[in-house]
N, C-alpha and C positions, 0 to 999 in steps of 0.2 A: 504494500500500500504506500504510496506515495504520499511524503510529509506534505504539511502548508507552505514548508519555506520555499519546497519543490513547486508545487500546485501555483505558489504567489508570483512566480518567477516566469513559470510558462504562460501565465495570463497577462503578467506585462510584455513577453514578448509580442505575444497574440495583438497585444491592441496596440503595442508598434510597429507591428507589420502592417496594422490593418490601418494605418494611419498612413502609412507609406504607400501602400499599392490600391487608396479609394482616390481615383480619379476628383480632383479640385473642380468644384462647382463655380466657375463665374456670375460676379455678383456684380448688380447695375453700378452700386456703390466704387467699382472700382477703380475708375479711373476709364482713360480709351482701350479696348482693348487690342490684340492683339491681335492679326486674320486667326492664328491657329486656336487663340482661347475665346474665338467668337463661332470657330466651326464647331468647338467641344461643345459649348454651353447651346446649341442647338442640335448636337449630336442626335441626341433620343430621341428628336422628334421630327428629325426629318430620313427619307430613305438616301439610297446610296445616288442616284438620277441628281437629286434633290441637293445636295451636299456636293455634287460637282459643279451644279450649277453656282451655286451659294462662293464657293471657292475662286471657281473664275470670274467673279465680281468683284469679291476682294482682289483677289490676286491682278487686276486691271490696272493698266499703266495707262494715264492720262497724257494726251501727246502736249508740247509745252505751248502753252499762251493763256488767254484767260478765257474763261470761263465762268457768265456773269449771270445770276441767278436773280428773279424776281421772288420775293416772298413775301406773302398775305397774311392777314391773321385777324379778323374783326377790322377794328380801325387801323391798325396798322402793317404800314408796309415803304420795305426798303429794298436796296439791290444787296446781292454775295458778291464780292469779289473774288473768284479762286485764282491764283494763279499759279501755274504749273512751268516749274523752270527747265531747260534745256541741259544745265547744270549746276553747280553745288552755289548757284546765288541765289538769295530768298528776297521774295517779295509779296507782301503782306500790306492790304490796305480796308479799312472797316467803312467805307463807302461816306463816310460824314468827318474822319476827325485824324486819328493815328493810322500813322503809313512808317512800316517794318522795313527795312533794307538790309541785307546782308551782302557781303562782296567777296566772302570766302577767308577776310580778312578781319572788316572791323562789321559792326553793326550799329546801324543810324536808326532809331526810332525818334520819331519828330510828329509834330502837333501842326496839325495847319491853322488850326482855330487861335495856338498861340504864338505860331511864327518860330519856332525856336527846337532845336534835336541837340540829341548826347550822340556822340562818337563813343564807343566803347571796344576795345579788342577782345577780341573774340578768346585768345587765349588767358583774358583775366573773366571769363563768364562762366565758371567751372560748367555749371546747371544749362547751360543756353541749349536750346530744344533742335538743332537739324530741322528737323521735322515739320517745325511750324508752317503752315499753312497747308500742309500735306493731309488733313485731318481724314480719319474713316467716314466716307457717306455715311454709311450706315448707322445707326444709334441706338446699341443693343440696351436703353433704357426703353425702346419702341416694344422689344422684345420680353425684356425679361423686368420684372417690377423692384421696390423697394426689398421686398421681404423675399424676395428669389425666385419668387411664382413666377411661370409662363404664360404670358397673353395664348388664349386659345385662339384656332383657326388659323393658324402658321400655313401658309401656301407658297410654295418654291414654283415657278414652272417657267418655260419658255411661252410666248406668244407674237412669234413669228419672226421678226429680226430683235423685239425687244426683250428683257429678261424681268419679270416682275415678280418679288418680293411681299408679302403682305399677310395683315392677320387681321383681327378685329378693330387691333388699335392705329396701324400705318401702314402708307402703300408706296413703294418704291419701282419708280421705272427706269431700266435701263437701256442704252441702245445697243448695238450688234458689240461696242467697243469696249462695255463695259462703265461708258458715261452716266451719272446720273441723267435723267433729261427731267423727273419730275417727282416728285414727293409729298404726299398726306399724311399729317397725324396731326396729333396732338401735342401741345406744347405748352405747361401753365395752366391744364383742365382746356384749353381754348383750339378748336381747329388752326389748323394752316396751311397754306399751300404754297410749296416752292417749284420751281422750273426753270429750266435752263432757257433763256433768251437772245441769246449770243456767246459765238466761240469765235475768237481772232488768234491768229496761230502765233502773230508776230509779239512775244514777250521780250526783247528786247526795247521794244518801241515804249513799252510801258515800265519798263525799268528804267530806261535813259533819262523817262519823263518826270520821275516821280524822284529820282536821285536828284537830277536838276534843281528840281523842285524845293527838296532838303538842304541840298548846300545855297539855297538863297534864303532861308531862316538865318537867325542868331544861334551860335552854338552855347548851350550850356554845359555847366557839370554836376547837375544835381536832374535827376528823372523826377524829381517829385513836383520841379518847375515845367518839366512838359505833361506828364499826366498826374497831376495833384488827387491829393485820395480825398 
């Protein structure tokens, strides 16, 4: 017969292992995710057709220039600015105020409302994001709730060159490329509706213009004089 100290021992391994090999549940809470921790957290509920599809939408490389989005929402409504770089230089602009520059060297965030950007190098930003403006379409808070729940009526399918996405709560359309071109849900308990309205390939034109732009402000050295909290 096997003591307790034995018996106590095999049940901590037991629930270390079983801690190690239960697949991590994705939670809305968590931040952007990942393509691979947003195919797992839809895993169960969708088939293998389903999950390719799903895949090849993340996995879609957006050709470089902008791509400018109209969005609704009750009384309000403004433009997206995406823009998609040709190479490792970022440009980022919120349609009314702060416009992002990156050169691969320094990074210029500047205010046009107050005239005035910080020059920063990029090798004293430890945290500075690559990434920015690159963000996931998709928005697995559409998907999966505060408390981990699944929106029912999850539908993957192809519908003819386009690829649509959608459940009870949001509907994602894509075109042959993988582009967004339109999107419903909710957002704040409140409908909305965004779509693509124009694509210009030429992203240089709009970096030249908006760099331009930044080095005719006042340069400061304090961010809290171009976006004060």
């Amino acid at each position: 017969m096997k003591s307790k100290k034995s018996i106590g021992i095999i049940l901590i391994i037991f629930i270390v292992a079983s801690i190690i090999f239960i697949p991590r549940i994705y939670q809305a809470n968590d931040g952007v995710p990942t393509n691979k921790e947003f195919v797992e957290a839809l895993d169960k509920y969708i088939d293998k057709d389903q999950k390719d599809i799903l895949e090849e939408v993340l996995d879609a490389k957006y050709k470089p220039g902008l791509y400018l989005y109209e969005f609704s929402q009750e009384d309000l409504n403004f433009k997206i600015y995406k823009f998609i770089s040709p190479d490792n230089r970022i440009l980022t602009y919120d349609g009314s105020d702060i416009i992002t520059i990156t050169d691969g060297k320094y990074n210029y965030f500047a205010s046009q409302v107050r005239k005035n950007y910080i020059k920063r190098d990029l090798k004293d930003l430890k945290d500075f994001n690559r990434n920015i403006g690159v963000d996931n379409d998709l928005s697995i808070s559409q998907f999966i709730d505060p408390h981990n729940e699944f929106y029912p009526d999850l539908d993957i399918r192809k519908d003819g060159d386009y690829t649509i996405i959608e459940n009870e709560r949001c509907f994602y359309k894509f075109d042959k490329n993988g582009v967004l071109v339109e999107a419903r849900g909710l957002s704040g308990g409140e409908d909305y509706t965004q779509r693509l309205v124009q694509y210009d390939e030429d992203f240089d034109k709009y970096y030249d213009k908006y760099l331009e732009e930044i080095l005719s402000y006042e340069e400061v050295n304090d961010i809290g004089e171009v976006s004060p909290k």
